[in-house]
N, CA, C and O of each residue as an XYZ file, in Angstrom:
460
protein
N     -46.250     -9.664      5.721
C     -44.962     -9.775      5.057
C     -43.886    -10.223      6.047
O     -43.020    -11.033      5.717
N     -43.958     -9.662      7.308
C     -42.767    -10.232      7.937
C     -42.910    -11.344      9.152
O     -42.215    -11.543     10.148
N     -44.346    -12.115      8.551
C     -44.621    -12.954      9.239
C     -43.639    -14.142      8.156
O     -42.825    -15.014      8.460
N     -44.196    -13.657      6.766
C     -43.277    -14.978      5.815
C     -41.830    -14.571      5.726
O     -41.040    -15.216      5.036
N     -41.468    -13.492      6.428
C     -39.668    -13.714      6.574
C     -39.778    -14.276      7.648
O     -39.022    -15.228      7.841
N     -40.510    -13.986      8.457
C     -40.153    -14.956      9.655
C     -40.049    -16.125      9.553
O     -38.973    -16.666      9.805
N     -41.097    -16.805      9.170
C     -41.287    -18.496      8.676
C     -40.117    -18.622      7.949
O     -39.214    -19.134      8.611
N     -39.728    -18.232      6.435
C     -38.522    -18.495      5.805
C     -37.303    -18.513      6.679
O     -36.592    -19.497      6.475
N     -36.857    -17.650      7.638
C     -35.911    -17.421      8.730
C     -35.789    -19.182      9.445
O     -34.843    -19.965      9.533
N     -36.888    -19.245      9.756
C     -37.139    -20.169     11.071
C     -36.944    -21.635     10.149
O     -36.819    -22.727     10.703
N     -36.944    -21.465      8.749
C     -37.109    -22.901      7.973
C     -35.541    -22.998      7.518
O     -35.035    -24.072      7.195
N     -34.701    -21.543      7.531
C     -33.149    -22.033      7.385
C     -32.580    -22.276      8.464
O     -31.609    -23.030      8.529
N     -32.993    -21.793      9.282
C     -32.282    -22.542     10.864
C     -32.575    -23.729     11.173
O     -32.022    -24.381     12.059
N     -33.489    -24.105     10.446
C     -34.137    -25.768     11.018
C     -33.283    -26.819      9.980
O     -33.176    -28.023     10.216
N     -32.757    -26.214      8.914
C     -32.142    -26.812      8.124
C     -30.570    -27.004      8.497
O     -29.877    -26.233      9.160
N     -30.065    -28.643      7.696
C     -29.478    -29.342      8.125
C     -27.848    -28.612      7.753
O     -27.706    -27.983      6.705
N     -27.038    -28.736      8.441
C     -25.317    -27.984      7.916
C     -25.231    -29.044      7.038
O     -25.888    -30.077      7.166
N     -24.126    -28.740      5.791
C     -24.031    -29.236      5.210
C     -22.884    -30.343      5.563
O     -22.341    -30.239      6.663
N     -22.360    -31.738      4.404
C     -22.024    -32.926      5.365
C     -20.899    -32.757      5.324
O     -20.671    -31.673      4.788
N     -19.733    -33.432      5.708
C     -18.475    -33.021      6.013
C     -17.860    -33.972      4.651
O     -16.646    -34.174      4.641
N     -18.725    -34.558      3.494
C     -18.055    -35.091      2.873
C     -18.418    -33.634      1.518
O     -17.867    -33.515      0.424
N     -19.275    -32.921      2.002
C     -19.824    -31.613      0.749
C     -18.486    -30.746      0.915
O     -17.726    -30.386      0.016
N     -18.383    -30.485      2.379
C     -17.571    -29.323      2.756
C     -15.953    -29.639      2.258
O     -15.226    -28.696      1.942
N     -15.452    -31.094      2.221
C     -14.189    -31.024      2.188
C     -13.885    -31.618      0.379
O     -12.748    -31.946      0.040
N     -14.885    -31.664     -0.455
C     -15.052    -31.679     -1.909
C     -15.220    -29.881     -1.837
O     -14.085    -29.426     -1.692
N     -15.818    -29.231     -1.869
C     -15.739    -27.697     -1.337
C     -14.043    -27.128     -1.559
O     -13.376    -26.525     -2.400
N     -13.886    -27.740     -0.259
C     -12.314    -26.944      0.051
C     -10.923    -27.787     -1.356
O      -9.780    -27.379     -1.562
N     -11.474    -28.715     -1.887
C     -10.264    -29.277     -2.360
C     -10.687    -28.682     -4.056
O      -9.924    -28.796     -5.015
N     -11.839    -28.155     -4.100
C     -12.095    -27.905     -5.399
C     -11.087    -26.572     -5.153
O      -9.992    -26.450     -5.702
N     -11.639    -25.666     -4.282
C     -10.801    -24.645     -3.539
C      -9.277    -24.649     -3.732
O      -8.595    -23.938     -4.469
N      -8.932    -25.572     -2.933
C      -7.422    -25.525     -3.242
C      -6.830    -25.689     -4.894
O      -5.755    -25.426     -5.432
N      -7.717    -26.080     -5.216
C      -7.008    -27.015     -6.986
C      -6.958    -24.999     -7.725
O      -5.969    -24.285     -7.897
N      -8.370    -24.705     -7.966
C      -8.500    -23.239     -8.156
C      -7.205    -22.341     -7.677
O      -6.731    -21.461     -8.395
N      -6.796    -22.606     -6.636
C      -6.112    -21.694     -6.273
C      -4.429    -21.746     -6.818
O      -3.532    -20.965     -7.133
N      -4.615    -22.830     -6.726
C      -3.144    -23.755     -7.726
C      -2.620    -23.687     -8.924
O      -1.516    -23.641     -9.467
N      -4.069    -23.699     -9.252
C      -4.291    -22.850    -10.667
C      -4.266    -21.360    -11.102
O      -4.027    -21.023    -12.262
N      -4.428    -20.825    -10.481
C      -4.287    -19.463    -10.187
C      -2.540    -19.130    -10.150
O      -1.894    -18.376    -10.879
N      -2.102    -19.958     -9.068
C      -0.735    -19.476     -8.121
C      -0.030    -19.645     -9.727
O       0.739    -18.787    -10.161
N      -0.383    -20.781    -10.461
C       1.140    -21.102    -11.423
C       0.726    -20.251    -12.963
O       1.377    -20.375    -14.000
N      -0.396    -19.461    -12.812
C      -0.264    -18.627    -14.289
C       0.733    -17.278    -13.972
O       1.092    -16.644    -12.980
N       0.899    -17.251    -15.106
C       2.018    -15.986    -15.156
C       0.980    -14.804    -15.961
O      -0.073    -15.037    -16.554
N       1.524    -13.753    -15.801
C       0.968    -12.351    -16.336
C       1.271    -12.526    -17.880
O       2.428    -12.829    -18.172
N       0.315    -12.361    -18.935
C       0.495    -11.936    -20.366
C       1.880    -11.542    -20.577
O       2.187    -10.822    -19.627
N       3.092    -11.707    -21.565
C       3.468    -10.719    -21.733
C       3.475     -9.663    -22.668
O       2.575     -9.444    -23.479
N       4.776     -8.854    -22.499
C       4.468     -7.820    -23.637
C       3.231     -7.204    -23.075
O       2.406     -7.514    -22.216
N       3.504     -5.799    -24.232
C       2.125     -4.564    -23.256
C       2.332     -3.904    -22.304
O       1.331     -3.497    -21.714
N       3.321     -3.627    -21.909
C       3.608     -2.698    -21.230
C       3.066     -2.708    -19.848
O       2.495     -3.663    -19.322
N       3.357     -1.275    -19.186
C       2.338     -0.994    -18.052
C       0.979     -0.883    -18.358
O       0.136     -1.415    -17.636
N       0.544      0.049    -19.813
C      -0.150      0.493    -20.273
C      -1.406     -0.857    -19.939
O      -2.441     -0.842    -19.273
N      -0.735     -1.934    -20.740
C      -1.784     -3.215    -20.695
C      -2.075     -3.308    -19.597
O      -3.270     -3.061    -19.438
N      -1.485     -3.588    -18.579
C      -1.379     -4.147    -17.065
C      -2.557     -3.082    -16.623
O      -3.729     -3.458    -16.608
N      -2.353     -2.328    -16.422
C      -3.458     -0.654    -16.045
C      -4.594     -0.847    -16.720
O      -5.548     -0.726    -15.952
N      -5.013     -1.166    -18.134
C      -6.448     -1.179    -18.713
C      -6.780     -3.059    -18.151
O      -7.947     -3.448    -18.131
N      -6.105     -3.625    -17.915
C      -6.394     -5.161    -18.194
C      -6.953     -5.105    -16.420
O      -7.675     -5.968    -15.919
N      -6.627     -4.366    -15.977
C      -7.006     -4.274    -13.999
C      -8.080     -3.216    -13.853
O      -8.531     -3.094    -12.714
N      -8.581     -2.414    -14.816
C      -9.802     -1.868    -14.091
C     -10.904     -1.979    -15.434
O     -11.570     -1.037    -15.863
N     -10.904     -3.586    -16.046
C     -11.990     -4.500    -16.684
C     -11.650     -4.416    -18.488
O     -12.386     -4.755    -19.414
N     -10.486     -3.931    -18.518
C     -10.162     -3.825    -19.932
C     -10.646     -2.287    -20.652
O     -10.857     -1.250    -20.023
N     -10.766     -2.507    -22.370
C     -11.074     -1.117    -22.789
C     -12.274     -0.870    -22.520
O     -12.580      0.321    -22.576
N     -13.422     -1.916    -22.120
C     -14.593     -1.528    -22.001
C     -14.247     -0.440    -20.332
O     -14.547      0.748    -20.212
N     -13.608     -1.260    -19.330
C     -13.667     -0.101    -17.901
C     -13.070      1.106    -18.152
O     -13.387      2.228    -17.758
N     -11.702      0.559    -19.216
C     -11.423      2.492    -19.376
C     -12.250      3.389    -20.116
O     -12.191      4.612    -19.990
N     -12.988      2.810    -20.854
C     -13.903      3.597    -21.784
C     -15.296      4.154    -20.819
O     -16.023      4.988    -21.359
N     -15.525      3.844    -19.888
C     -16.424      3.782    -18.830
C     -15.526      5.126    -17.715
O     -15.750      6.303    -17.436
N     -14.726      4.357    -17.447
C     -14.081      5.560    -16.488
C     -13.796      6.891    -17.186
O     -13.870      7.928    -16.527
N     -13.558      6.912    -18.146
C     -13.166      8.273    -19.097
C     -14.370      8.868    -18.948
O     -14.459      9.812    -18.164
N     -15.574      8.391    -19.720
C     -16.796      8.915    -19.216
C     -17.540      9.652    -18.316
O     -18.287     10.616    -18.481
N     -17.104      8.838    -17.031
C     -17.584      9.647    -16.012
C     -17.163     10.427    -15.598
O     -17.706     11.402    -15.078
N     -15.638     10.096    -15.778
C     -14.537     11.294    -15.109
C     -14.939     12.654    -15.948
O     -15.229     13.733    -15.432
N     -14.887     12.329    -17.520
C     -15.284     13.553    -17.894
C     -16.585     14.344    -17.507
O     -16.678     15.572    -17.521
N     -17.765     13.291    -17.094
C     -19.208     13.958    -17.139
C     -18.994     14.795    -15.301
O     -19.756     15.632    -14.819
N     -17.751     14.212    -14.647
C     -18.186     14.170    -13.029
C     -17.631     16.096    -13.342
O     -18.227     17.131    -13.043
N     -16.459     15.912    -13.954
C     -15.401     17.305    -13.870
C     -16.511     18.375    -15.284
O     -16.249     19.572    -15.403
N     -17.579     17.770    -16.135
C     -17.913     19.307    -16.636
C     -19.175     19.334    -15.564
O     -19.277     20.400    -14.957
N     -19.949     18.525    -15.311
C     -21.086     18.769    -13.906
C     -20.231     19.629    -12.927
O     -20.506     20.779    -12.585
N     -19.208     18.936    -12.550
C     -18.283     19.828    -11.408
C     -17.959     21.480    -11.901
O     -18.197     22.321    -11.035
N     -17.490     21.930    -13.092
C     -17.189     22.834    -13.582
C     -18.075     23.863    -14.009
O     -17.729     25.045    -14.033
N     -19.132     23.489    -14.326
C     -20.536     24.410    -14.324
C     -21.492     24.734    -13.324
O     -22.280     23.791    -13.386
N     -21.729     25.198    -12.795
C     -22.564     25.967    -11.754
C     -23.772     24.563    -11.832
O     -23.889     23.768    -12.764
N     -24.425     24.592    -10.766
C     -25.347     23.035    -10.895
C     -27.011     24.141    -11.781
O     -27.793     23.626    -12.581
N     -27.075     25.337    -11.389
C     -28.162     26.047    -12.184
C     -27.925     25.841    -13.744
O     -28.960     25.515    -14.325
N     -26.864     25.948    -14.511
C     -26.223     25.854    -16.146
C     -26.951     24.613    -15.980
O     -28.146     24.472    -16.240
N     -26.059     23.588    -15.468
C     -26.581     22.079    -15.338
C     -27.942     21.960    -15.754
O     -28.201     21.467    -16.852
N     -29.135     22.501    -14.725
C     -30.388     22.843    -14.642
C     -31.159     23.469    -15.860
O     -32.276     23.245    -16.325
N     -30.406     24.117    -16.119
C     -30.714     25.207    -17.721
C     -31.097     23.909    -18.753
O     -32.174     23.477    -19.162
N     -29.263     23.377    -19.039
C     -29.618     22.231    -20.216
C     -30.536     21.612    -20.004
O     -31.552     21.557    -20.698
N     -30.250     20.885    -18.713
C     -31.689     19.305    -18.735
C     -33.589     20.138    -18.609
O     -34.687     19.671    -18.305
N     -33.112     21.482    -19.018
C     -34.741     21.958    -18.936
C     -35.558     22.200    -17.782
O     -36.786     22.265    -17.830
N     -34.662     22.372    -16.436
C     -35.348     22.865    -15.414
C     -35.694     21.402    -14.504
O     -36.138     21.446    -13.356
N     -35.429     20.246    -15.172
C     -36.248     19.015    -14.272
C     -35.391     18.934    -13.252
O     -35.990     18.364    -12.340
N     -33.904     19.304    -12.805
C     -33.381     19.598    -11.351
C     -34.327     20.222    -10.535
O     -34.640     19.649     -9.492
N     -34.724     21.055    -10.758
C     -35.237     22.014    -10.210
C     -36.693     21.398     -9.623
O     -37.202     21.586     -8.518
N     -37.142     20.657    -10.669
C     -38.690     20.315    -10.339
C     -38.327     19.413     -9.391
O     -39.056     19.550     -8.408
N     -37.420     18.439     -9.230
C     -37.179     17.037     -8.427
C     -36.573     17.799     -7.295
O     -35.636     17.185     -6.784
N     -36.807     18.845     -6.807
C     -35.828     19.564     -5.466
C     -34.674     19.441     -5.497
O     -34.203     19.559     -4.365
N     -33.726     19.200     -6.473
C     -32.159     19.089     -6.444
C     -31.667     19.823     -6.387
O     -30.669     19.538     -5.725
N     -31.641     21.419     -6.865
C     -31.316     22.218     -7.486
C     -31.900     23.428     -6.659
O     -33.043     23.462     -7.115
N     -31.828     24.466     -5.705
C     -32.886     25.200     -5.222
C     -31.882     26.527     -5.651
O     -30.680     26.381     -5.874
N     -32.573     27.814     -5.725
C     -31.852     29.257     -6.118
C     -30.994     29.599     -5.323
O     -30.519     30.701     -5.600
N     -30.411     28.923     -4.068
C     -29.227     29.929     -3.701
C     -28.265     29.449     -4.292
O     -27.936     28.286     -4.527
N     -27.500     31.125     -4.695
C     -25.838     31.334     -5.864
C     -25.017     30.747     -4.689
O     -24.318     31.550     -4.072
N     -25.013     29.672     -4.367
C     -23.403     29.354     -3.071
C     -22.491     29.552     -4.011
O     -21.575     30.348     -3.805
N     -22.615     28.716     -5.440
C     -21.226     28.525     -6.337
C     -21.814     29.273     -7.318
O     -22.883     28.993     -7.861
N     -20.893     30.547     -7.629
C     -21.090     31.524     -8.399
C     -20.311     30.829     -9.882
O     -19.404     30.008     -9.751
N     -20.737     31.222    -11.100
C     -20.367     30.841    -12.608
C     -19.188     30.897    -12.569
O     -18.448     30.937    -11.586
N     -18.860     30.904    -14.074
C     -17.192     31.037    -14.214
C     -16.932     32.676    -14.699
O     -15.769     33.075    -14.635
N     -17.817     33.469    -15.101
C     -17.613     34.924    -15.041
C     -17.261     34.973    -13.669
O     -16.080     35.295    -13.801
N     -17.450     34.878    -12.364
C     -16.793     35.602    -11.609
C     -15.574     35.044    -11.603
O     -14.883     35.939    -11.116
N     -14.622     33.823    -11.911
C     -13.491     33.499    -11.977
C     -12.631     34.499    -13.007
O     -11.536     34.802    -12.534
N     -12.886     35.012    -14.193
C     -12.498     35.560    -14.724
C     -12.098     37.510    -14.712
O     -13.053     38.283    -14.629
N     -10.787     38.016    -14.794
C     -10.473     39.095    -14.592
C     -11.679     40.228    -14.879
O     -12.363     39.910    -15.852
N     -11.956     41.094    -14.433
C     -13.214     42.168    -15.332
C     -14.392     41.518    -15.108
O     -15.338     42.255    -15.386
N     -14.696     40.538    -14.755
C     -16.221     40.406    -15.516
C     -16.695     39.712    -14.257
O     -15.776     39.114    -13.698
N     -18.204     39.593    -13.477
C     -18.496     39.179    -12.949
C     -19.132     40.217    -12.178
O     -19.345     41.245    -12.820
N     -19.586     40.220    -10.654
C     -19.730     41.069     -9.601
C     -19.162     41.001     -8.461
O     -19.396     41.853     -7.603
């Protein structure tokens, strides 16, 4: 196997740079793009609100980020054993999960109850 990365290695170094008439069709496609870019203006209307969902991929990224945020903070909020309980013990089988209480439930957060 790393005899044919080697060969592949040794066959892009042997290969030719590209010509100075590729590279500067390259850079002017480059510049035009960028020109294009510089003279659009932002949507208007929509608030901040728009501006904020339209920058982290629209409703599909906020609908995505809500998600996780919620799944990261109830994983975070339940003891990782609860965690373990629902999914049926397969933490446990994959070594994720081992019996020491470091993070005790939410009974001990609560007044009275706990140990």
């Amino acid at each position: 196997m790393t005899h044919e990365l080697d060969d592949l290695f040794a066959a892009a170094r042997k290969a030719e740079a590209p010509g100075d008439d590729l590279v500067a069709r390259v850079l002017a496609d480059a510049a035009a793009v960028q020109a294009e870019a510089a003279t659009r203006t932002a949507p208007s209307g929509g608030g901040w609100m728009s501006g904020l969902v339209s920058g982290i991929g629209g409703w599909f990224g906020a609908g995505g980020l809500v998600a996780a945020t919620t799944a990261g903070l109830l994983i975070g909020f339940y003891a990782p054993d609860t965690v373990d309980t629902v999914l049926g013990g397969q933490l446990s089988e994959l070594g994720l999960v081992t019996q020491d209480d470091l993070m005790p439930g939410l009974a001990y957060l609560l007044p009275g109850e706990g140990g």
